[in-house]
Structures are given as C-alpha cells and as structure tokens.
N, C-alpha and C positions, 0 to 999 in steps of 0.2 A: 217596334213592331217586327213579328219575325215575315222575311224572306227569304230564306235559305232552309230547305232541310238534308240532314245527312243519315245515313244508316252505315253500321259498323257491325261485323260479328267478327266476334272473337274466336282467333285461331286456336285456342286452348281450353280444355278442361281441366285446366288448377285453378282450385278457387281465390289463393294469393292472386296469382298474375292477374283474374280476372277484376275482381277488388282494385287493384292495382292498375289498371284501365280505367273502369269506372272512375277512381279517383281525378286518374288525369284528364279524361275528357269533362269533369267537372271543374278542374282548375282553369280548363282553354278554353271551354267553350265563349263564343263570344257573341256581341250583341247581334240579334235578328237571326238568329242561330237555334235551331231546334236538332238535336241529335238522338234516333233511336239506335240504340245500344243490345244486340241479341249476344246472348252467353249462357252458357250449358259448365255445371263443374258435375266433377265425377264423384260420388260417395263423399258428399259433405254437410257438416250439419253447421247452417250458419245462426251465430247467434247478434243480439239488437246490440247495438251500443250499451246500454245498461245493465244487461243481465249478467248475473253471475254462472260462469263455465258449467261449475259441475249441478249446478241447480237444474241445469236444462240439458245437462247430456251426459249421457254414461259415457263418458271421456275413454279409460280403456279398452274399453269394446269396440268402440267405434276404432282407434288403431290400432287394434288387435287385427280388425278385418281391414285394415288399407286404407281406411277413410283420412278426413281431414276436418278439423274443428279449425273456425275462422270466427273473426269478428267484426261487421260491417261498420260505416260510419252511421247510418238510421237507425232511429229507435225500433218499437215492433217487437216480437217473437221471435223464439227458434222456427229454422226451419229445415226439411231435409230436401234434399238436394240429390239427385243422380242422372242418368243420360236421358229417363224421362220424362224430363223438368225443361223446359225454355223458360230462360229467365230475361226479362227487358229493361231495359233502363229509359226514361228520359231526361234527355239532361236539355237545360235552358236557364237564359236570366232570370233575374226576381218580379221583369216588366210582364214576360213572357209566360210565362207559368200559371197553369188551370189546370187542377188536376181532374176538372170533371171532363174537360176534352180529352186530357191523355188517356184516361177511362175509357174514354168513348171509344177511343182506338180497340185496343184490346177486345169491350162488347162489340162492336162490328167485326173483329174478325172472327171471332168464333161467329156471329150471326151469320157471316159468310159461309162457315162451315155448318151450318142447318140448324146451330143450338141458339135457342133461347137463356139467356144468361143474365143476372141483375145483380146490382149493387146490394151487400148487405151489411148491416154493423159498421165498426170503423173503418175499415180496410180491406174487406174480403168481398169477394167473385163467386157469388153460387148458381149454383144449377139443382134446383128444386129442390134447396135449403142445403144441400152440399157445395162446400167448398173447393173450388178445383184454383182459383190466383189470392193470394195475398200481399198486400200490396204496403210499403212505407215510405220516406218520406226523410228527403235532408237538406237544408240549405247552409249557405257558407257565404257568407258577404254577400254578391249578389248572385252569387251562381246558384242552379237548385234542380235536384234530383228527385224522381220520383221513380221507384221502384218493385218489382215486386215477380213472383214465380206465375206459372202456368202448367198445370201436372196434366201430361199428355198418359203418359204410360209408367208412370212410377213407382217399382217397385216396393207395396205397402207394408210389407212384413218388418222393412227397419226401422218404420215411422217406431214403434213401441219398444225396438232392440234399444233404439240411439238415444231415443228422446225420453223428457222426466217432462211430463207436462205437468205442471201444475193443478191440484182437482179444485182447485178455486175458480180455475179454467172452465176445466171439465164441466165443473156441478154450473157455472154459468151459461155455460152452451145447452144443459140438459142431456149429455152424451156421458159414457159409461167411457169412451177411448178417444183418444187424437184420429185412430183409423177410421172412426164409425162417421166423423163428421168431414172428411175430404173424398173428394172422388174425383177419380180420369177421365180427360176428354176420353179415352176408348171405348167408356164403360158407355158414350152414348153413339158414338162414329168409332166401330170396331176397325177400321183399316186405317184410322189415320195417325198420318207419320208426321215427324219433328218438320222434315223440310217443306210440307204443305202446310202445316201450322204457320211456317215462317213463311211463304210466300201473301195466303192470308193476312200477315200481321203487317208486312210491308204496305200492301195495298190499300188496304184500313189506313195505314200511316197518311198516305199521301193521299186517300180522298177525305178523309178529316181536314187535314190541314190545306190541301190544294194550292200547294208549292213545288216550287224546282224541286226535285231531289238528285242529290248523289252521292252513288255509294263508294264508301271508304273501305280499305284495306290498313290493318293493323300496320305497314310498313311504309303506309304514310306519315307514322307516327313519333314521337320523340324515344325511340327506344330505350335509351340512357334513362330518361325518367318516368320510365314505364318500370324498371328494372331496379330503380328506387324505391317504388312505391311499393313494390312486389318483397321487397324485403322488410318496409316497417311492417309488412300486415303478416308479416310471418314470424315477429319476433314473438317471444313468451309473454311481455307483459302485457302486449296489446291483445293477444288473445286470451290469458285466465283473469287478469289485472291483480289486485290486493284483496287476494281470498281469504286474510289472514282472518280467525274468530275471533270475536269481540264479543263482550260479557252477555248482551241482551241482542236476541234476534226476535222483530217483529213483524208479521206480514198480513196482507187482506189485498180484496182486492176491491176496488173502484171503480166508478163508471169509467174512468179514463182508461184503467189498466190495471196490472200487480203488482203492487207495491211492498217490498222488502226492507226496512228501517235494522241496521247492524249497528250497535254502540257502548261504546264504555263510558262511564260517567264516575265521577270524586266530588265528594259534596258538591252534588246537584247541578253540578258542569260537566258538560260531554267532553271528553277528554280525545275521543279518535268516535267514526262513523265512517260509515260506508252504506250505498245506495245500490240496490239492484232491482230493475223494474224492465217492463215491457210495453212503458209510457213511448207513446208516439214523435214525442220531442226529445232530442236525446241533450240539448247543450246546458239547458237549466240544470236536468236533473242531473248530470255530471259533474257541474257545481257545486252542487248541494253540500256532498262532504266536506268542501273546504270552508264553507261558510258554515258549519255546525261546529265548526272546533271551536271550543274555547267560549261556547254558548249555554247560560245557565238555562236549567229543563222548565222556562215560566212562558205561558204562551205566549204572552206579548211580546215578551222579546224573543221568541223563535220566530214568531211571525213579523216581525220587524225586522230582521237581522235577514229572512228569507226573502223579503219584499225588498230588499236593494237589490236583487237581481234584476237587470232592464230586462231578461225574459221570465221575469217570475208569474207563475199561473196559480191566482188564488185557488180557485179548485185542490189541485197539489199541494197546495203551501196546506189548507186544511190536510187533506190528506194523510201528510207526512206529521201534524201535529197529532191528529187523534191517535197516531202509531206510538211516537217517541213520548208522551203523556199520556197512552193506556195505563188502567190501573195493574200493579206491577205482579197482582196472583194470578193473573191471564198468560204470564210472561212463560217461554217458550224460551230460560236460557240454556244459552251453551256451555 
C-alpha cells in the first residue's frame, strides 16, 4: 500500500541523462513508494523500444540542426521533444500501479487549468479530438513505469522535418499529417507557461493520491549510477540496434499497433529476423527474433515456438503470423 510520495525534476535537458534518471529511480524505487518524475529534453525525437531508427526519423537532419535521437525502455511511438514539452514519469511497484489514477493526475491538472481533457485510444490525451499527452508504459520485475509527454508550446514545424510517421498511422487516425492531429496547451490558455503547468501537476499529484509528499533534488541521488546509465542510453547500439536488410520486409498495422516482420529464410527456415513495431509491450516483442531463428515458415510451429514465451500475446502472435505467411506476390522485398 503506498505511503509515501516523492516529486523529482530534472536538472537537465539531455535526453540520455534524463532516460538515465528515469532508469534509476525505476531501479530504487521501493515499496509504498510513489514517485513523480518532471523532465524537459531539448530537440529530441525519442523513439519506443521496438521501432526501427530511421523508419521513424530523418536521423541527419535531425543532427544536422543540434538535435538528439534516443531510445526509451517503453514501447509506444516516436515522439518529438523540445522546451515546449513537460514530460512526467510515474514510477511505483507492481502492488501499487493504476494507471487510471495516474491519468487522473494529469486530467485534473489541466482541469485545473480551465481545460476539459479525456482519454482516447490507447494511450493518448485529447482536447476536442486533438492530441496534446501521449502516454507508455514499462515494467521490470516488480518495479513499473508509466510515462508519457504534455505539449504546452511546441514548436510544430519539426514534428514533419524530424519525423517519418507512418501513413498506416496516418490513414488510421483519418489525418493527412502528424501536425494536424496534435495540439498545445496555448492554443486553448494563450499565457500559460512550463512552471504553472508544473505547479498544477504537483497539486493534482498530492490531491489524487493524499499522501506525505516530498520533494527530491537530483543530488540526493546515486550519481555514479545515474552517470552509468547516461552512457548505456547513449551508446549506438542501443539507439539504431541491427538495421541490417534482410531479404523480405513485411508491414500493416493492427488493432494493437505497427507491425514490421524483417527476414531471411533457406528452404523454408527463417535463417535471421528482426521486429520493429510501436506495440505497447516492449519485452515479448523483443524476443521475438530470437525465437524465430531456426523456425520452419508452417503456422503451427511458429505459433508454438511463439507461445513459449511467458509473455506471449495471442493477438501478436496471429499478427506477426499473417505477416511472415503473406502470400509472397504482396512481398515488398529489399
């Protein structure tokens, strides 16, 4: 049962070191323990656990102009990132965790600030069918994170420089762009600024939960392994992963998400595979490729072979079948 809560914002705008917070207060957090997490990265287009780099981002453009491509532990979408974004984190146990409460936070404080706001789709925050929070989602043994943006004033013009949305996306939303379906808290409260957002958001925290609260400073913290963590998330492999091209690229999109199936196959055995998607769960589907290796192309045994995963989601498991068994004139190789 939680009794304790904490509030933390981060003294930086890099999106590594922030990531790299995140991480650690999801490693410590400890029982009866609720911690909100406020961080702001400058020019960054972060993408889901699954997704493949340059699918979702014009990568030299984006460092051409100073930016920074990252790769979070949560599944979900790209997203962009700049000083007009507050970004929140919850972090809590596996006992502890509702994410229709931690919701709730969020909807009450914009309702504090005069806007009417609601849940829609999987993951998304709108305001009279635009989207201003998106929101994902990560656990790890028992610890668990729930995540996501809040676009106060964000400059929209790089939403369509940076980003490669998807028009599987697109034509499923009904919109022609990424920019026509988000919008800024300013566009409804013209004066309001980052640190009123964030006093609102505080407040909401602690009358939702109506607990102790106290706030942290980042130099309460384990620096040394803040400054670990700051460096896996800034290596190469964890940000593009194995983009190498394989014979057959297959993609659609699902009620759950987008799904991308990469694979080479020798009489009728998948020889190498790779996964990239925008599914909400990130640990299965980053499985997947290892347990396709060395798996003849017959459903039964792909969907047996995929079902010894203890997180395996029949849903997906069809999914990723109709993809790697499409009939092979539809095929879209490389």
């Amino acid at each position: 049962m939680l009794h304790s809560l904490y509030v933390i914002r981060s003294e930086q705008n890099d999106p590594r070191h922030n990531l790299a917070l995140e991480e650690y207060l999801l490693n410590t957090v400890e029982p009866g323990q609720c911690i909100f997490y406020l961080w702001q990265n400058q020019r960054t287009v972060v993408i889901g656990r699954n997704q493949h780099a340059e699918n979702e981002c014009r990568i030299q453009t984006l460092e051409a102009d100073g930016g920074h491509l990252v790769r979070r532990l949560s599944g979900g979408g790209a997203v962009y990132h700049d000083l007009g974004n507050m970004n929140f984190t919850f972090l809590v146990r596996t006992e502890d965790y509702d994410k229709d409460k931690q919701t709730d936070v969020i909807l009450r404080a914009v309702q504090k600030l005069g806007i009417h706001a609601e849940k829609t789709g999987r993951n998304d925050l709108t305001i009279d069918g635009h989207k201003f929070s998106g929101h994902a989602y990560f656990k790890k043994g028992q610890q668990c994170y729930h995540h996501g943006t809040i676009m106060v004033d964000v400059d929209m013009s790089p939403l369509e420089k940076y980003l490669n949305v998807s028009p599987l996306k697109l034509q499923a939303k009904g919109v022609q762009s990424v920019r026509s379906r988000v919008a800024n808290l300013r566009e409804y409260i013209p004066d309001l600024s980052i640190p009123t957002l964030e006093e609102a958001l505080i407040a909401a925290f602690q009358e939702v939960y109506d607990l102790p609260m106290t706030i942290w400073k980042e130099t309460d913290l384990d620096q040394a392994a803040i400054a670990q963590g700051q460096a896996r998330f800034s290596q190469p492999d964890w940000i593009y992963g194995n983009c190498r091209p394989l014979d057959i690229s297959r993609e659609d999109r699902f009620d759950w998400g987008i799904l991308r199936m990469d694979f080479s196959q020798a009489d009728g055995v998948i020889t190498e595979a790779a996964l990239w998607s925008d599914g909400l769960e990130p640990d299965f589907l980053s499985r997947v490729p290892a347990l396709l290796q060395g798996c003849p192309l017959e459903a039964e045994t792909l969907r047996g072979r995929l079902s010894q995963d203890p997180q395996a989601d029949s849903a997906q498991i069809e999914s990723m079948l109709s993809l790697l068994l499409r009939n092979e004139e539809t095929d879209n190789e490389l």
